[in-house]
C-alpha positions, 0 to 999 in steps of 0.5 A: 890455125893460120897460114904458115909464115915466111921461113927464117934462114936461121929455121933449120928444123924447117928447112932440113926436116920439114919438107913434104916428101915429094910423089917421086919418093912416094909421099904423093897421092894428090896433086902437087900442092895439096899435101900440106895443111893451108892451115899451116903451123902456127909460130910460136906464141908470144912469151916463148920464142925458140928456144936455146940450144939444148947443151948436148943430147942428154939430161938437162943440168941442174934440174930443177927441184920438183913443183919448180915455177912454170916457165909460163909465157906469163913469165917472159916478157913478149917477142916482136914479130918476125921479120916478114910476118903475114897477119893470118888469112882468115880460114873459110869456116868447114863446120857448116859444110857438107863434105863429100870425100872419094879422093882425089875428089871432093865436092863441098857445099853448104846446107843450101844445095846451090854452090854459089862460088863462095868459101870452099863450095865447089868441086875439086879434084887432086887439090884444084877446084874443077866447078865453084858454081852449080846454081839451079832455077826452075822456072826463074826461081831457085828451089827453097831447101827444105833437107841437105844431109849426107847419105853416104862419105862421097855423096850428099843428097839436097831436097828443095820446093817449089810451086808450080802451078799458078792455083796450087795453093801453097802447099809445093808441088815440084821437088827438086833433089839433087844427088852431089858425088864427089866423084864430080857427078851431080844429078838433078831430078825433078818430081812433080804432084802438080794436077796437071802437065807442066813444062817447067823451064831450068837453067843451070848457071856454071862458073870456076876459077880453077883455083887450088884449095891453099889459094882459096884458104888463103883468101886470094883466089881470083875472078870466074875464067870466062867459058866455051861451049863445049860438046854437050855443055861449058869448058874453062881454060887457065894456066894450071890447065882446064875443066869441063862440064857435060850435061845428058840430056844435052842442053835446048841452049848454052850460052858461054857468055853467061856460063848457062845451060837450058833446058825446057823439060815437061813433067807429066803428073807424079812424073820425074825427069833428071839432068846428070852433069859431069864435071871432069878435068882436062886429060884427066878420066872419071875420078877412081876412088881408092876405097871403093875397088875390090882391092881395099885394104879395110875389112869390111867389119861390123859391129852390133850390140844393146848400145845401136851407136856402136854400128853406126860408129863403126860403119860411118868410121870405116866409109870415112877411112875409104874415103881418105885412101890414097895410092902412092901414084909411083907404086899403085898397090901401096894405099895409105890414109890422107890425114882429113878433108878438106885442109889435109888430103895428102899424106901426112906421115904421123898422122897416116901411121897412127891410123894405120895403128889403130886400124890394124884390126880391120887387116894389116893391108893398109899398114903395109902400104903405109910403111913401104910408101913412108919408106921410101921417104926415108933421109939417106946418110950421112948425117945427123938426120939420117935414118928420120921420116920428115915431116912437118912442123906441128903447132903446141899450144901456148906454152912450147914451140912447134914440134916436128911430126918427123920425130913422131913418124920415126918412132911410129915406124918401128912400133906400127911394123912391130904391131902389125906382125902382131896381128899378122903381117906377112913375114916375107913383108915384115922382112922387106921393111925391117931395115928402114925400121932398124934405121929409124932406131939407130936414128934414136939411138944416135939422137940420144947419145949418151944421154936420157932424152930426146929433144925434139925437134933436134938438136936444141929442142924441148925435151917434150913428155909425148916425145919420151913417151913415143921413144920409149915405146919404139925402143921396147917394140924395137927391141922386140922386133930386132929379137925375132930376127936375130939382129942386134941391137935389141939389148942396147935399146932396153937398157936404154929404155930402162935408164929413161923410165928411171930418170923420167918418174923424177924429171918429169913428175911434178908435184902438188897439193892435188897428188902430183902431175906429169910435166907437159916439158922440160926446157933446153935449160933445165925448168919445168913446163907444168901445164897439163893436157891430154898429150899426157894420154901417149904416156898410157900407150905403152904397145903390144908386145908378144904373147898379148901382153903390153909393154911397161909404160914411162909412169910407176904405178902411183903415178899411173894411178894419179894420172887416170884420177885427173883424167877423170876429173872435171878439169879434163873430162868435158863430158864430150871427151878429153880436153886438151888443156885443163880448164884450170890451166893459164892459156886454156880456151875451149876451142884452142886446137892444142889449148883446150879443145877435145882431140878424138885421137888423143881421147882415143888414146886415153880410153884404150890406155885407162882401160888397159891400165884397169882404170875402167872407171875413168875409160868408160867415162871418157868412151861414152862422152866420145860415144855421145860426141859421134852421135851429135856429130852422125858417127863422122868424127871430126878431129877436133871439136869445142871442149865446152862442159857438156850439158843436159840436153847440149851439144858438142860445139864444132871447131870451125877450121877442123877436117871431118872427115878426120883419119885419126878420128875415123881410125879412133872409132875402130879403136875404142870398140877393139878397146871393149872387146880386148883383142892382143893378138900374136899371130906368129905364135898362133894365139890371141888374147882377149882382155874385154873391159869388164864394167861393159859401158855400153852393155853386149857388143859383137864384132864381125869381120875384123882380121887376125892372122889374116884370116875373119875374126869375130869376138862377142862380149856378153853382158858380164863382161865375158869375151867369146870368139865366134870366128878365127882362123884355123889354128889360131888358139885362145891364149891365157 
């Protein structure tokens, strides 16, 4: 994961269908700056440079027999560099950092406690660093760190010692702790079990550069800004703006030369005292997190049960989701989901949708919000791109070029507006976004032509598998969704649908001693891509439609069957959860983000999709690697993570540059325990259905306060593998 290079002249997909929507058309929610990634979309890997145009919008050409040669970067004789091209930055490492998250704050530090300006430490707000440096000493000395943890999503709480006393011996008789919020408020409390009074002098030594977080990414962020005395405490200024820091009590002295606040404190016997520092931006009030209001569009749902991780998943995944809300700051009721501290906290529009998928059992308030921001984004025509949801380009592993995520979000719009009527969105709401969704089907449609596939990114792109997969799903829930409100189109698109099935069970199937593969790709020029990873997993994510059932999928049976046979192999089953490039494959590396590390959303997929599939084997497998992943991990996922063979009595290995907290990966834990219970509900019919994995991996498991139909839900599975419900609202009837 690198900085993003200079853009070409010749990268339409760059320029016309990866720009960030602006706050003004309610892509916003942090400051300007801090939507995109600082680890940016790697450029193609040597061997397989940009490919050429795609002749038409169709099947390739001559295609190749199955088992056709890889097209390999082996098999291509290296490209030179860009022109321009930067050598990549390297990134500030995030494994080793407690990241407290209540956007727009944030507040990162390393197990230490002290923030000593260096890598990400420090306190940010919309993006921009407000402090870099809160280093305590009591009487001269730093504390010596004994604990730092996080207590909750937006706080972490540092424990530190020393020894005061001149004859104390050597057991510590001060504690220092300090409570670190990343709504810019850190709080230090002196403890003392020393026999007798002390008055302890502290000095608390300040510094920023007010740096934005890209900047620090980047390695080239500048000096300290020289201080002020101001009010109670120090004020910086620079170009972009400043920053202030308060202390209560005020302190005995200031000194801005040195950026020092002190204070001489006695602390009498068993006694305490505390120092608050608050740390603001100029023109700017206390930080207001979203998540925390009443007003949250997530449900405040439970989950109890034989296994005790699965409360902890679930707790911890819903705090993470609540911690990464944002308001669209041009329509304040609208919420949507930053895609994942530190790197990403803006909107993002594939990533915001997918979580706001899988969270549809915690309400349907959040895909609403959602969609009505990313419909506001919308490309207006004419044009070939009219209808898209832009979005970035997104890095593919070694073996295809970037992709971009506006193809994603266009075909997750309808399927998320589809499900979430399902579930129970408003009618009145479902009417108001119905037209952008029509349009992002009218979008396929037009792409696709009079061909089969769709390329992505368009035109003259690869024809990927996860991208038939998503238009697939789209035209299926589309069509469904058009249906129900009597506009056209529905029939088309099903028709549609059934000729890429046809075609995809022998384009895209590629054949082996082994029993047969899924092809990753097909080039513009007709080859196969072979290699195979978990983006095979959205193949299994086939959607709701009504009445419970799910949509049919891209693969036949046997398929479906061989398919669930290599996930649970060794190959791709890490023990941690699904890798994402088999070990076997040319190019794999156990921390490659798209090349062999295990990604919690795709592994998500794959066990919700086994599992529908009645592959509950091969899901309860991949559920409980995930499971054992959290625990190592205390229940904050991170988006990604080392796909290193699990081990007795190991570990899962961190992924240096990964956000945790992760959207997807929080949205991940509501799906794998709705996933268990089975709920497919159809709220405008009045019903639900409950299909709960019969094997129960992790024995009985209740669910309080989730929402269907609006309304409380409460589901109970037993320990035969028998789903009950305990809550619903009125009406609501248990379907078949």
């Amino acid at each position: 994961m690198h900085p993003p290079t200079p853009p070409s002249a010749a990268d339409d997909e760059r320029r016309a269908a990866s720009t960030p929507a602006s706050p003004s058309r309610g892509g916003g929610g942090g400051a300007p700056g801090s939507t995109g990634d600082p680890r940016g979309s790697e450029p193609p890997f040597p061997g397989t440079g940009r490919p050429a145009a795609l002749p038409g919008t169709g099947r390739p050409a001559a295609p190749p027999a199955r088992g056709a040669p890889s097209l390999s970067s082996a098999a291509r004789p290296p490209l030179a560099p860009p022109p321009g091209a930067r050598r990549p930055a390297q990134l500030p490492p995030t494994h080793t950092t407690l990241i407290c998250v209540a956007l727009p704050g944030l507040a990162i530090s390393t197990d230490q406690g002290q923030l000593t300006g260096r890598g990400l430490e420090g306190f940010y707000r919309g993006g921009r660093r407000l402090l870099a440096r809160c280093q305590v000493r009591v009487a001269g000395r730093e504390p010596l760190a004994v604990q730092a943890r996080m207590t909750a999503a937006d706080r972490a709480r540092f424990v530190g010692t020393l020894r005061a006393s001149p004859d104390g011996g050597p057991d510590p008789d001060v504690v220092v702790e300090r409570i670190r919020h990343a709504d810019g408020t850190e709080r230090i409390t002196l403890h003392s079990s020393a026999p007798r009074p002390l008055r302890l002098p502290i000095e608390v030594s300040l510094g920023t550069d007010l740096a934005d977080l890209g900047t620090i990414a980047s390695g080239t962020a500048g000096p300290e800004l020289p201080a002020s005395v101001h009010a109670f405490g120090l004020r910086w200024a620079g170009a972009t703006g400043g920053a202030a820091v308060t202390a209560d009590p005020p302190p005995a002295d200031a000194l801005a030369s040195a950026g020092l606040l002190r204070w001489e404190l006695d602390l009498l016997p068993g006694g305490s005292t505390t120092l608050e520092l608050r740390i603001r931006q100029d023109g700017a009030g206390p930080v207001r997190a979203v998540g925390h209001v009443a007003t949250s569009p997530l449900a405040p749902a439970r989950a109890v049960g034989d296994d005790p991780r699965v409360e902890a998943l679930l707790s911890t995944s819903i705090e993470d989701l609540q911690a990464l809300l944002l308001r669209d700051s041009a329509h304040p009721s609208d919420t949507h989901l930053a895609a994942g501290a530190p790197w990403r906290c803006g909107m993002a529009p594939a990533e915001a949708l997918a979580a706001a998928r899988m969270t549809l059992p915690l309400g349907t308030g959040l895909a609403a919000g959602t969609l009505r921001t990313l419909a506001r984004t919308q490309i207006p025509g004419p044009g070939p791109r009219f209808g898209m949801l832009p979005g970035p380009r997104r890095d593919a592993g070694a073996h295809l070029p970037p992709g971009c995520t506006g193809t994603e979000a266009t075909l997750l719009f309808p399927v998320l507006l589809a499900e979430a009527r399902r579930w129970g969105l408003p009618e009145q709401t479902t009417e108001e976004l119905l037209p952008t969704a029509e349009r992002c089907l009218t979008w396929l449609r037009t792409t696709v032509g009079d061909g089969t596939y769709l390329p992505d990114p368009q035109p003259g792109g690869p024809l990927r598998c996860e991208t038939q997969a998503h238009a697939h799903r789209a035209a299926l829930l589309g069509a469904d969704l058009l249906d129900m409100y009597g506009r056209p189109g529905g029939a088309g698109l099903r028709q549609w649908a059934q000729k890429l099935r046809t075609a995809f069970r022998d384009d895209f199937w590629v054949e082996d001693r082994g029993g047969g593969r899924p092809a990753a790709a097909r080039t513009p020029d007709g080859r196969i891509v072979p290699h195979f990873g978990s983006i095979a997993a959205h193949l299994l994510d086939t959607g709701l439609l009504g009445a419970g059932e799910s949509a049919p999928g891209l693969l036949d049976k046997v398929q479906t069957e061989q398919l669930a046979r290599l996930f649970g192999s060794p190959a791709m089953d890490s023990g941690w959860g699904l890798r994402g490039l088999g070990v076997k494959e040319p190019g794999y590396n156990p921390f490659g983000h798209r090349s062999g590390a295990v990604r919690v959303q795709e592994t998500a997929v794959a066990v919700a999709g086994l599992a529908t599939a009645g592959y509950e084997k091969e899901a309860s497998s991949l559920l409980r690697g995930l499971l054992a992943a959290a625990e190592a991990f205390d229940h904050r996922l991170p988006e990604m993570y080392a796909g290193e063979q699990r081990t007795a009595g190991g570990a899962p290995l961190p992924h240096p540059a990964a956000c945790r907290p992760s959207a997807t990966a929080a949205a991940s834990g509501v799906l794998l325990l709705a996933t268990l219970a089975g709920i497919r509900p159809d709220a405008p019919a009045n019903t639900v259905m409950l299909r709960p994995v019969r094997s129960v991996p992790l024995g009985e498991i209740g669910l309080t306060g989730l929402r269907v139909a609006g309304e409380p839900f409460s589901v109970r599975v037993g320990r035969l593998g028998v789903a009950m419900v305990e809550e619903a609202a009125a009406g609501l009837q248990l379907g078949a």
